[in-house]
Backbone of each chain as nested JSON, in Angstrom:
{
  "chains": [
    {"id": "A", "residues": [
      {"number": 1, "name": "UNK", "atoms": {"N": [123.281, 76.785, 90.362], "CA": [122.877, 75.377, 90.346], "C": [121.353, 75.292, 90.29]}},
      {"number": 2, "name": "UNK", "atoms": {"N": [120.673, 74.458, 89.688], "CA": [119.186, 74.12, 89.206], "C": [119.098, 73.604, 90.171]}},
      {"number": 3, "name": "UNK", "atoms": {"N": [117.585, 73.823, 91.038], "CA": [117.615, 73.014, 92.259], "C": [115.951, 72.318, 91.534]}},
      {"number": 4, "name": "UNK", "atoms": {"N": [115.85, 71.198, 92.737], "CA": [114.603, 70.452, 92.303], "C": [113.335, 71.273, 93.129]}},
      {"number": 5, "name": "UNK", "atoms": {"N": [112.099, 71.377, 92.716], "CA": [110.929, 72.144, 93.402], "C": [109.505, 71.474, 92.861]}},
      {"number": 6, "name": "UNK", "atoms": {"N": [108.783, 71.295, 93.356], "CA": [107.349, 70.366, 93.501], "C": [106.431, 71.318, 93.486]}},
      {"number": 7, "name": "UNK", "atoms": {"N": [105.346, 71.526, 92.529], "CA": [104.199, 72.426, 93.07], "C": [102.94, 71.343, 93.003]}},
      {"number": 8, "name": "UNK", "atoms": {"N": [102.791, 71.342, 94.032], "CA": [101.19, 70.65, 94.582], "C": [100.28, 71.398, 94.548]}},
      {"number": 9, "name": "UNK", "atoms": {"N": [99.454, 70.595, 93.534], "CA": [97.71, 71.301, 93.378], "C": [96.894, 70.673, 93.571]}},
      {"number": 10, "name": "UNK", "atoms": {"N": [95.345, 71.159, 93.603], "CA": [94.73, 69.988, 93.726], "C": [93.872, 70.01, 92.189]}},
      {"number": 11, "name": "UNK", "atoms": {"N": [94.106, 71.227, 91.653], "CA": [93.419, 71.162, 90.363], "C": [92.343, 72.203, 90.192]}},
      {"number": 12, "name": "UNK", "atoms": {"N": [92.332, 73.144, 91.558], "CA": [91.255, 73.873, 91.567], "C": [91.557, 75.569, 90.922]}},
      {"number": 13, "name": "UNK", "atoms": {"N": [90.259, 76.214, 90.725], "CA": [90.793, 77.477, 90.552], "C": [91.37, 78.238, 90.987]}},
      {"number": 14, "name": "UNK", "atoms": {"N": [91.577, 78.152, 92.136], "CA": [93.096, 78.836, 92.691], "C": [94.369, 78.036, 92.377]}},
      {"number": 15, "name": "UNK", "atoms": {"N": [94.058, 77.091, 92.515], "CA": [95.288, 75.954, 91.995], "C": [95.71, 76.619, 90.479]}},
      {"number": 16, "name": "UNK", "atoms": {"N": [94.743, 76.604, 89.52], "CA": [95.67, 76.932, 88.68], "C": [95.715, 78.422, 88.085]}},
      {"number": 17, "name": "UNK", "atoms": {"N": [94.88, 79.18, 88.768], "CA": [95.823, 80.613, 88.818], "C": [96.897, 81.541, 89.104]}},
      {"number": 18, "name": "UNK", "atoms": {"N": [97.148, 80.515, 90.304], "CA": [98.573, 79.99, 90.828], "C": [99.607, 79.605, 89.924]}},
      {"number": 19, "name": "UNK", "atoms": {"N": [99.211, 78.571, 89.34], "CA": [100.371, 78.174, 88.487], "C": [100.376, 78.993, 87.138]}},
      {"number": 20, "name": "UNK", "atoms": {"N": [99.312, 79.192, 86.651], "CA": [99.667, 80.732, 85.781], "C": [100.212, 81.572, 85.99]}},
      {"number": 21, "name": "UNK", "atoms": {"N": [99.971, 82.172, 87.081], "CA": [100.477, 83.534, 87.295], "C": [101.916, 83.458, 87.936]}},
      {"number": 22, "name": "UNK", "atoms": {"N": [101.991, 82.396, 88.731], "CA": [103.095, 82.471, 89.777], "C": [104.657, 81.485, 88.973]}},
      {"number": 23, "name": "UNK", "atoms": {"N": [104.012, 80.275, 89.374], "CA": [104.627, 78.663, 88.872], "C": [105.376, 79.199, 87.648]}},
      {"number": 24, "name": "UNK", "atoms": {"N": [104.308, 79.939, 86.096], "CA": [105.163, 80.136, 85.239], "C": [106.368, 80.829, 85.345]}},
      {"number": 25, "name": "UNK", "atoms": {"N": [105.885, 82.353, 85.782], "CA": [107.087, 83.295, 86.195], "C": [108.445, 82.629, 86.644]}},
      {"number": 26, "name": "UNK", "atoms": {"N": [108.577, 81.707, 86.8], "CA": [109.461, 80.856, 88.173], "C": [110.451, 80.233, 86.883]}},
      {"number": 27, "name": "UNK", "atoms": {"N": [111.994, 80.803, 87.31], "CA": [113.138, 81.092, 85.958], "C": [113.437, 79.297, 85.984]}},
      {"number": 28, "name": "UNK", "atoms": {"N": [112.936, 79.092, 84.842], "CA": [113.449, 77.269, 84.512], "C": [114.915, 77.386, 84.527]}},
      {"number": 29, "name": "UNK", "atoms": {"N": [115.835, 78.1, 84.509], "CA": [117.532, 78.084, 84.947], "C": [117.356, 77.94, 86.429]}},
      {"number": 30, "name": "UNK", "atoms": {"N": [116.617, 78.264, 87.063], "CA": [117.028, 78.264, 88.802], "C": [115.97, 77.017, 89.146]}},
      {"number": 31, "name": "UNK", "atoms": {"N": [115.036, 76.785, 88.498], "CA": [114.365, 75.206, 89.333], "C": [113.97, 74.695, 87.955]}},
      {"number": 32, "name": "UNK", "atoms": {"N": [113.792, 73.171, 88.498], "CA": [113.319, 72.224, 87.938], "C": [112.461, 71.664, 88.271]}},
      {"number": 33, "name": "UNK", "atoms": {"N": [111.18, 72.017, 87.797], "CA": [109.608, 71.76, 88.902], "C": [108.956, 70.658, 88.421]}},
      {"number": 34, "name": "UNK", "atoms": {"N": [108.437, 69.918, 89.356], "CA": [107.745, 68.684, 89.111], "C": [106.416, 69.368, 89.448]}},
      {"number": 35, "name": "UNK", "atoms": {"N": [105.236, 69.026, 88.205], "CA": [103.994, 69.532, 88.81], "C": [102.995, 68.106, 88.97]}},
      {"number": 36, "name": "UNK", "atoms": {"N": [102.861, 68.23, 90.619], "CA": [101.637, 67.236, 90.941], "C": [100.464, 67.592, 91.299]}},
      {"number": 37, "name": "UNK", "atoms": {"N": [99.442, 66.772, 90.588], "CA": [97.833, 66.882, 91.143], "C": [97.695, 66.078, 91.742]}},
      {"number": 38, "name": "UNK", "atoms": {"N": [97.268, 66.446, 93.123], "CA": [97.271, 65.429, 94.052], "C": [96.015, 64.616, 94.035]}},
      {"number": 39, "name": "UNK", "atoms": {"N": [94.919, 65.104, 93.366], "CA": [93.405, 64.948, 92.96], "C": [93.681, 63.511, 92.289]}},
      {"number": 40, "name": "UNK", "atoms": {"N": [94.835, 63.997, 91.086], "CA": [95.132, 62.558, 90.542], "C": [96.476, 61.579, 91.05]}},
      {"number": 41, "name": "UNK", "atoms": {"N": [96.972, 61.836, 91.802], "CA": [98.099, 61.278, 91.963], "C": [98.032, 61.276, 93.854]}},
      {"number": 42, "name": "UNK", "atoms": {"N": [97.513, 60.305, 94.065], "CA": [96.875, 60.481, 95.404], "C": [97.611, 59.474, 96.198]}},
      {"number": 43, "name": "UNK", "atoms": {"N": [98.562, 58.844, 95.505], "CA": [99.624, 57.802, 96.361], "C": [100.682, 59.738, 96.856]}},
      {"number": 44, "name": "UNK", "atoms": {"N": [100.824, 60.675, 96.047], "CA": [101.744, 61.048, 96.255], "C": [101.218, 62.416, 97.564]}},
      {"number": 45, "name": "UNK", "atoms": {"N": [100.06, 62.027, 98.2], "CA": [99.483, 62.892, 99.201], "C": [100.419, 62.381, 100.51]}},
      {"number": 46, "name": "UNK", "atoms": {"N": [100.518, 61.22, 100.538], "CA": [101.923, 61.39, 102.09], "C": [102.8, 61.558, 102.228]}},
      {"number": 47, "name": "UNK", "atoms": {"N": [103.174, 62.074, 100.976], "CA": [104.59, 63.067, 100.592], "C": [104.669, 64.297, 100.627]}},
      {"number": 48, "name": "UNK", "atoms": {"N": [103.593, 64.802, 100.374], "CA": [103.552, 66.536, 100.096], "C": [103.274, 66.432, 101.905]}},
      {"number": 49, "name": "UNK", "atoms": {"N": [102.297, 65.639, 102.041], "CA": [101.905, 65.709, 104.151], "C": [103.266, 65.524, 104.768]}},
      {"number": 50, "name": "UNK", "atoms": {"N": [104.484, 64.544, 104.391], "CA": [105.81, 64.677, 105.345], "C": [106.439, 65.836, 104.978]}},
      {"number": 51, "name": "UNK", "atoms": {"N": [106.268, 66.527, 103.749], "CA": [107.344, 67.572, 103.216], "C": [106.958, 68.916, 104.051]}},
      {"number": 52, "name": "UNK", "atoms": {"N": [105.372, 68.776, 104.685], "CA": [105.038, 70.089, 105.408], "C": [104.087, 70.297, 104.741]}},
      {"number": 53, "name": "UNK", "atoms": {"N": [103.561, 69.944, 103.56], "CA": [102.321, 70.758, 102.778], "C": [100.986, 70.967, 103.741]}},
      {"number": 54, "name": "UNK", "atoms": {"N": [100.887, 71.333, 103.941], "CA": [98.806, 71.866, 104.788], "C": [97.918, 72.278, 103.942]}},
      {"number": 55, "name": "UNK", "atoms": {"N": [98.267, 72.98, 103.073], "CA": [97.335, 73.734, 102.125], "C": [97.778, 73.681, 100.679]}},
      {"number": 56, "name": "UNK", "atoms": {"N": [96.767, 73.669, 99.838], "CA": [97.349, 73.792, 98.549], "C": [96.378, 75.067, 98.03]}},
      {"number": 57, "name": "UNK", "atoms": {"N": [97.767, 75.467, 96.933], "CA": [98.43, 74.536, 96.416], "C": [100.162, 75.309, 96.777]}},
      {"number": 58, "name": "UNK", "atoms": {"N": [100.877, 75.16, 96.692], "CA": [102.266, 74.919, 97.296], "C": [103.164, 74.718, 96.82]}},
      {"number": 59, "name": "UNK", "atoms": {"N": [104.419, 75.331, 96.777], "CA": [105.18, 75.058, 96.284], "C": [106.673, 74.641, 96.799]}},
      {"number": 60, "name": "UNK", "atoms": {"N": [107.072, 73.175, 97.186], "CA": [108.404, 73.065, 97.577], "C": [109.691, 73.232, 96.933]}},
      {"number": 61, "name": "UNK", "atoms": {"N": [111.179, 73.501, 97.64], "CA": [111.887, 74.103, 97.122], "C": [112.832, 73.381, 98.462]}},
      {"number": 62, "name": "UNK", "atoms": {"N": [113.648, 72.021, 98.769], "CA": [114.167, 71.507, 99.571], "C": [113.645, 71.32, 100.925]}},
      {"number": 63, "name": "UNK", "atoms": {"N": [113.476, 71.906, 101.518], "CA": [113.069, 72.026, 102.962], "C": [112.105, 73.135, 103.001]}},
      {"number": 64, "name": "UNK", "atoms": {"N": [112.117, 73.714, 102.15], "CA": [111.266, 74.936, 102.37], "C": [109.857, 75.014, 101.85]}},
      {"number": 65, "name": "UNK", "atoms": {"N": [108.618, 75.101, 102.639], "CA": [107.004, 75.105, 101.597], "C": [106.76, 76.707, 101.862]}},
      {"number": 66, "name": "UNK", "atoms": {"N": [105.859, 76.905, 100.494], "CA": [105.836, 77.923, 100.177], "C": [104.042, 78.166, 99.849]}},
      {"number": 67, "name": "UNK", "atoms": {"N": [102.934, 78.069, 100.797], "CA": [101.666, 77.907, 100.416], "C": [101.53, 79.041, 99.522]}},
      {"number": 68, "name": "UNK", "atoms": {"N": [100.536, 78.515, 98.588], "CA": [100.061, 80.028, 97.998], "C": [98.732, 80.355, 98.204]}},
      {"number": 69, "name": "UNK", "atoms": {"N": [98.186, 81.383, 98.544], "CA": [96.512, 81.548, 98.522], "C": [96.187, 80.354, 99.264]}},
      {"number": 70, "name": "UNK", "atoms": {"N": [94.498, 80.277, 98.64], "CA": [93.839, 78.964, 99.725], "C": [93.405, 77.961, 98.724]}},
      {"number": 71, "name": "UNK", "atoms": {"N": [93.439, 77.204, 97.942], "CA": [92.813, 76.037, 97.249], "C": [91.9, 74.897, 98.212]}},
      {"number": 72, "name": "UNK", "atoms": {"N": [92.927, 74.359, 98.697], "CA": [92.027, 73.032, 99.948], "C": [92.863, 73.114, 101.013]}},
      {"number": 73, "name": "UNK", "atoms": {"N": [92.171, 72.194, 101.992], "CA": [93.38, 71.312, 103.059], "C": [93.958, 70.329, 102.303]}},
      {"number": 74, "name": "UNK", "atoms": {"N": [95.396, 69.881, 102.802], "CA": [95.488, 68.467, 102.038], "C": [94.634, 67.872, 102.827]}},
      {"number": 75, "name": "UNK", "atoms": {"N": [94.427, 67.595, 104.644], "CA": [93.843, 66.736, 104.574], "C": [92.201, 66.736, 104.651]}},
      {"number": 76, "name": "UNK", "atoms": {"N": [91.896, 67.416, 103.439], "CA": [90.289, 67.041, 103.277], "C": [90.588, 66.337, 101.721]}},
      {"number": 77, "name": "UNK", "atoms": {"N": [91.907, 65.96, 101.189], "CA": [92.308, 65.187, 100.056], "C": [92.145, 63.039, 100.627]}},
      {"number": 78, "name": "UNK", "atoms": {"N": [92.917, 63.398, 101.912], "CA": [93.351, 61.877, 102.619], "C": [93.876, 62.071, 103.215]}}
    ]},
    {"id": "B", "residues": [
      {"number": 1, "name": "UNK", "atoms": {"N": [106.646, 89.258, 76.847], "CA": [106.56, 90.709, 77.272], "C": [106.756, 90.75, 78.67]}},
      {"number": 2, "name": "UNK", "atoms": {"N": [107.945, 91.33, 79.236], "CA": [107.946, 91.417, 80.835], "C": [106.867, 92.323, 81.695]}},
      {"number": 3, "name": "UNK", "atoms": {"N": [105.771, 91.858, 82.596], "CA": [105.221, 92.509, 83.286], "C": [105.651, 92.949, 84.44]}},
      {"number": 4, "name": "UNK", "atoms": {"N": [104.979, 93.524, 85.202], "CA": [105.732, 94.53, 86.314], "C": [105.046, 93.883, 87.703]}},
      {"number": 5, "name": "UNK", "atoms": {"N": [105.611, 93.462, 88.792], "CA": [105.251, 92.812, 89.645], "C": [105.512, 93.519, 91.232]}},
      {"number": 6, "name": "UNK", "atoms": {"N": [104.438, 93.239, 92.252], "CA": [105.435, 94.012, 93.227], "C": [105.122, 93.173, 94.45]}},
      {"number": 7, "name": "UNK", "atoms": {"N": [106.142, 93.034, 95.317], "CA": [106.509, 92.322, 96.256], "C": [106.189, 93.028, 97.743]}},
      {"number": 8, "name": "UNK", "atoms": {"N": [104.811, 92.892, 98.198], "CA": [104.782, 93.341, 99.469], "C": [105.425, 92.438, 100.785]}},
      {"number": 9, "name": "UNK", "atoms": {"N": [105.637, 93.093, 101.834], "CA": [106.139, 92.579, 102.443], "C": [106.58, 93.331, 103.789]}},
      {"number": 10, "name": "UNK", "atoms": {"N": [107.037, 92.691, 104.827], "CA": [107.126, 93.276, 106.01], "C": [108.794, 93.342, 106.792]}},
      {"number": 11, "name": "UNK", "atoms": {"N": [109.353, 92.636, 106.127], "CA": [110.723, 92.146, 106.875], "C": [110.747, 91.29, 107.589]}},
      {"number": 12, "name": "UNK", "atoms": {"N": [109.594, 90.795, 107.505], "CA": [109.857, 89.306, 109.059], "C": [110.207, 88.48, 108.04]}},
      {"number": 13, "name": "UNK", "atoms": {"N": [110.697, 87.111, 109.311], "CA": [111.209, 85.695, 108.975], "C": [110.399, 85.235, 107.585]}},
      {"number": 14, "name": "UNK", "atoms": {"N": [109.242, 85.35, 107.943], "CA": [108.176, 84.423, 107.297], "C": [108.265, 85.356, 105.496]}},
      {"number": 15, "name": "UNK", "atoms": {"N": [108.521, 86.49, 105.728], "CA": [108.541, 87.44, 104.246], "C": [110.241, 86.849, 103.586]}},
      {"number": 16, "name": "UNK", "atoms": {"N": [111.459, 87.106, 104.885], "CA": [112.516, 87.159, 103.874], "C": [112.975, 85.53, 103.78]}},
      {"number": 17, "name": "UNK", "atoms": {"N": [111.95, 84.747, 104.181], "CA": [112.382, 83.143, 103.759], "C": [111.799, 82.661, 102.305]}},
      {"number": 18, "name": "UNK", "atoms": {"N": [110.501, 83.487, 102.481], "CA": [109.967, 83.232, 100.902], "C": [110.939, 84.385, 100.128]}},
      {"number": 19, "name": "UNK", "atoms": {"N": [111.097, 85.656, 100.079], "CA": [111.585, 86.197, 99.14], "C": [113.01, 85.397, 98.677]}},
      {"number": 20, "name": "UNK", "atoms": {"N": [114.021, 85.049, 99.545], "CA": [115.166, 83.982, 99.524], "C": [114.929, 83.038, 98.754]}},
      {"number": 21, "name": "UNK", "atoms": {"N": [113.499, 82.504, 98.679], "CA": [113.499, 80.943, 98.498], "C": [112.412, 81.066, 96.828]}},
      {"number": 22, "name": "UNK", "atoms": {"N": [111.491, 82.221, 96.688], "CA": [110.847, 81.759, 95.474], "C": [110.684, 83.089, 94.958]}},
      {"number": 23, "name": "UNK", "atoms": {"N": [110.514, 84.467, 95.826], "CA": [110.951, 86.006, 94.709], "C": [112.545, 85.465, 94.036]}},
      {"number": 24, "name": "UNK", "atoms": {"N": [113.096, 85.154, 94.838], "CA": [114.479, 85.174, 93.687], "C": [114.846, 84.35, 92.876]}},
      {"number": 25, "name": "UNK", "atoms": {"N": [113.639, 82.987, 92.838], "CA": [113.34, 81.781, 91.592], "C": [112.645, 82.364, 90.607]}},
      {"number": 26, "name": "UNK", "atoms": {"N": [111.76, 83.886, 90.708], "CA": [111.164, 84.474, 89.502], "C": [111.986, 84.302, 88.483]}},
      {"number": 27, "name": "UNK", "atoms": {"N": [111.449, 84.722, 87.013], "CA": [112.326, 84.915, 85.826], "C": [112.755, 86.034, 85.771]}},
      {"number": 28, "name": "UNK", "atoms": {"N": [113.512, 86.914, 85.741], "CA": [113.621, 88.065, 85.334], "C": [113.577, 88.697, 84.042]}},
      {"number": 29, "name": "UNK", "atoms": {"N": [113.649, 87.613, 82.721], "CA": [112.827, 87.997, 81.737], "C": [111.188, 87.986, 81.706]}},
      {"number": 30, "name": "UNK", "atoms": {"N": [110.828, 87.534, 82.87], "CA": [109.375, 87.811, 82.608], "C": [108.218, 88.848, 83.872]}},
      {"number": 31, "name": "UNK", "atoms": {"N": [109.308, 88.791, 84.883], "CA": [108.469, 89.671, 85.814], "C": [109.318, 91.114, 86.079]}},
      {"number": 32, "name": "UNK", "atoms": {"N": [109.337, 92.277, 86.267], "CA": [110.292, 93.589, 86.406], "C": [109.641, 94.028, 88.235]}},
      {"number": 33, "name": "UNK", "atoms": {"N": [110.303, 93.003, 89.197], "CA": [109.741, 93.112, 90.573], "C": [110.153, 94.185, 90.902]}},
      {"number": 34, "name": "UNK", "atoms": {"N": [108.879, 95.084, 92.086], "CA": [109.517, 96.173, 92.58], "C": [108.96, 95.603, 94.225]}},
      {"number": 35, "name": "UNK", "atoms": {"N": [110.395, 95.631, 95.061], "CA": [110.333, 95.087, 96.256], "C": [109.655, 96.148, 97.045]}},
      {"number": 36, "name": "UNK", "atoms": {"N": [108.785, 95.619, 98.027], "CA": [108.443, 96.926, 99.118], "C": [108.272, 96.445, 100.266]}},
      {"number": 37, "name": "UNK", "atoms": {"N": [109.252, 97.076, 101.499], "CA": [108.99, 96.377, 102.591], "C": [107.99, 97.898, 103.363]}},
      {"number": 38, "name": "UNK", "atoms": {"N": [107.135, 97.153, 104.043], "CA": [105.628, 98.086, 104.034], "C": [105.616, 98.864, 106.054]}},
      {"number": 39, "name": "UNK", "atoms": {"N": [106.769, 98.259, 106.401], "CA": [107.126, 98.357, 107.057], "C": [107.94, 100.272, 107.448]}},
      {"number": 40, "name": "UNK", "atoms": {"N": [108.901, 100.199, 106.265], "CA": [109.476, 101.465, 106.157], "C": [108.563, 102.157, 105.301]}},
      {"number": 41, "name": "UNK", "atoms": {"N": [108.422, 101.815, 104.116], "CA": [107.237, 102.447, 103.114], "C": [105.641, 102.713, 103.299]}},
      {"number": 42, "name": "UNK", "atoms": {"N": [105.667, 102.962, 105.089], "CA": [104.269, 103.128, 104.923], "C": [103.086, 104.19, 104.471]}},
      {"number": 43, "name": "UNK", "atoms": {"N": [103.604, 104.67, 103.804], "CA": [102.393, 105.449, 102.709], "C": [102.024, 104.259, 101.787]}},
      {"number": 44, "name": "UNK", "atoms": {"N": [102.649, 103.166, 101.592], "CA": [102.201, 102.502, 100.526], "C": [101.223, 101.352, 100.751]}},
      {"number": 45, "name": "UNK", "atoms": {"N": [100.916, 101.536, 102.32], "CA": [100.217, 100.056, 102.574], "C": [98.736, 100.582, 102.338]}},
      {"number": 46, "name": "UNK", "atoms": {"N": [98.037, 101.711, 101.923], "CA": [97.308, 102.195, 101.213], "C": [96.464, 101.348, 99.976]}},
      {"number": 47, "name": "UNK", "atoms": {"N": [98.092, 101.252, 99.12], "CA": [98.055, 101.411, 97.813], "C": [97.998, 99.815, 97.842]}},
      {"number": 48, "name": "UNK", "atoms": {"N": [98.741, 98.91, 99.243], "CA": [98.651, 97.352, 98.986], "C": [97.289, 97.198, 99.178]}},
      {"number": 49, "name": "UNK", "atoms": {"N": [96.281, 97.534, 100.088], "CA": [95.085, 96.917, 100.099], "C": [94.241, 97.296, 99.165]}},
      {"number": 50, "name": "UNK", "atoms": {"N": [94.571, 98.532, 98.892], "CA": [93.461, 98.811, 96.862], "C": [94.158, 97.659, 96.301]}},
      {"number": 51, "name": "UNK", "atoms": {"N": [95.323, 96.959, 96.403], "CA": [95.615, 96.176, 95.318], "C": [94.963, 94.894, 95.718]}},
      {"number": 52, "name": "UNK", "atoms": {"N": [94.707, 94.149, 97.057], "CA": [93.979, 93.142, 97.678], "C": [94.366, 92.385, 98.702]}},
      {"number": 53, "name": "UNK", "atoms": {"N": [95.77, 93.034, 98.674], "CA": [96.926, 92.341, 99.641], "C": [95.91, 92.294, 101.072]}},
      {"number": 54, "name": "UNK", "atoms": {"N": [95.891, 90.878, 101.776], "CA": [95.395, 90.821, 102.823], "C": [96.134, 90.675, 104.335]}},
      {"number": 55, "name": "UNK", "atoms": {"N": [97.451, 89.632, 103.835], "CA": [98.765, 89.453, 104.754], "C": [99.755, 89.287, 104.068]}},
      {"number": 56, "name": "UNK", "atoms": {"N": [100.865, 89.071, 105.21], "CA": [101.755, 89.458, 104.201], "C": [103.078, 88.307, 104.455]}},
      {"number": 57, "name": "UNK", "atoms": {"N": [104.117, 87.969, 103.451], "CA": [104.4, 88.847, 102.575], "C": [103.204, 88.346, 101.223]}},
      {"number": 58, "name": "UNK", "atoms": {"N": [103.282, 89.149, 100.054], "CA": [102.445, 88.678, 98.832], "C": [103.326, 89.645, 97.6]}},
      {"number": 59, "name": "UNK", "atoms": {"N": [102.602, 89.06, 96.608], "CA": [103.413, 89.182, 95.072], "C": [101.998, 89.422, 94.334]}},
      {"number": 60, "name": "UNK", "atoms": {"N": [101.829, 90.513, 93.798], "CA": [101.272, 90.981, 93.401], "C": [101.294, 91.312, 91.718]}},
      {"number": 61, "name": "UNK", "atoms": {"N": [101.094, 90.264, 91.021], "CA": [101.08, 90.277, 89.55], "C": [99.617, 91.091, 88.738]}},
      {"number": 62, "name": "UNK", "atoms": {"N": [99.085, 92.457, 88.381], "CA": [98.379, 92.749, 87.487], "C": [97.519, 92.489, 88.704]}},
      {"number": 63, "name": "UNK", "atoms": {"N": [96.158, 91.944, 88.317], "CA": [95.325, 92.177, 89.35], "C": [94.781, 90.958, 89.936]}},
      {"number": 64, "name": "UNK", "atoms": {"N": [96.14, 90.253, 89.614], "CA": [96.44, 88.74, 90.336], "C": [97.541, 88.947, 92.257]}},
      {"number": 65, "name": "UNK", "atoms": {"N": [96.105, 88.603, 93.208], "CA": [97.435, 88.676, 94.262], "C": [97.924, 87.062, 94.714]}},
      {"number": 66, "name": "UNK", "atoms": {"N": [98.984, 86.895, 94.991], "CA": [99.556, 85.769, 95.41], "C": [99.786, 86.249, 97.071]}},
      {"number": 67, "name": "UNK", "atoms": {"N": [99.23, 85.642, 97.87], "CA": [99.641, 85.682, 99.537], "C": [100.613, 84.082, 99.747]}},
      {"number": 68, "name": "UNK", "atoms": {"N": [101.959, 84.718, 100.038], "CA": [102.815, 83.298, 100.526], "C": [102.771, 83.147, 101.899]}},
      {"number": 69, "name": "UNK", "atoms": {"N": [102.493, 81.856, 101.855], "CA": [102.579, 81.501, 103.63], "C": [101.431, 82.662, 104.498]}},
      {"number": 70, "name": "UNK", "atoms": {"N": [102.052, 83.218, 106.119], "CA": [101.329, 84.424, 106.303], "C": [102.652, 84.809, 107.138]}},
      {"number": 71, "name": "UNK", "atoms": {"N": [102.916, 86.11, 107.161], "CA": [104.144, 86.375, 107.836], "C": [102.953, 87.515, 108.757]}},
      {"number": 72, "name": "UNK", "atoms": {"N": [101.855, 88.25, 108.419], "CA": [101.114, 89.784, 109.002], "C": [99.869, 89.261, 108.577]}},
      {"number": 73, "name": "UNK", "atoms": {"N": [99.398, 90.046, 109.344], "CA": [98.418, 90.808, 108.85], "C": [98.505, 92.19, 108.345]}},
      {"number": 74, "name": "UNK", "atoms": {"N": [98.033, 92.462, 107.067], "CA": [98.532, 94.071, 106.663], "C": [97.493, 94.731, 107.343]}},
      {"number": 75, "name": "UNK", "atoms": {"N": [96.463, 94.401, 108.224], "CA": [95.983, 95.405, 108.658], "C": [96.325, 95.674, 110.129]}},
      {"number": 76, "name": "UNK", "atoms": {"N": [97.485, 95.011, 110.21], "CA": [98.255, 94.931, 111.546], "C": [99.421, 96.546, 111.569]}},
      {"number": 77, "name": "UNK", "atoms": {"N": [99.388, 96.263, 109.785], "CA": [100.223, 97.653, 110.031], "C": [99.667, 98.66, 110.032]}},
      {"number": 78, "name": "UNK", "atoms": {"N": [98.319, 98.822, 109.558], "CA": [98.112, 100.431, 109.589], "C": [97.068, 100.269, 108.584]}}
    ]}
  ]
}
């Protein structure tokens, strides 16, 4: 079953070496990833903050966060 | 072209919740993971910090490291 998964960035260079290196690897048969910049999409920062996010950039997967490396705090985002 | 990836790691909670939750969302047409828990394999925790590994668990793509979450410190092991 395809499950749903969120990777939160903030847009930075770890942010998206991350999603190069990592995010791509990640089998589109097993998730279906929504990619947010939270830099730009900043209504969706008290979502990634209830889901557990602390650090970006991150990757959720139901209940589960998955930080990667160090990009920011979220909250030095809002 | 599948590259060759390797999965350090320790056996704790914090290693086999990510390997559960996003080593086994990899593609397997695109990464050829070789798992290592650093724990039993320790001649190899050597070979993780020449690679950059700082804690653990991490995924180690080429001379890209990914640290998930923090389950160690690898210099906790040795």
């Amino acid at each position: 079953m395809k499950r749903k998964a969120t990777w939160y960035h903030a847009g930075c260079d770890v942010c998206v070496s991350a999603e190069n290196g990592l995010v791509a690897a990640l089998d589109p048969q097993k998730l279906d990833i929504d990619l947010v910049d939270l830099g730009r999409a900043r209504t969706r920062i008290d979502e990634a903050r209830r889901r557990g996010v602390k650090t970006l950039p991150a990757l959720v997967v139901g209940d589960d966060v998955f930080h990667v490396n160090f990009g920011a705090n979220l909250s030095d985002l809002g």
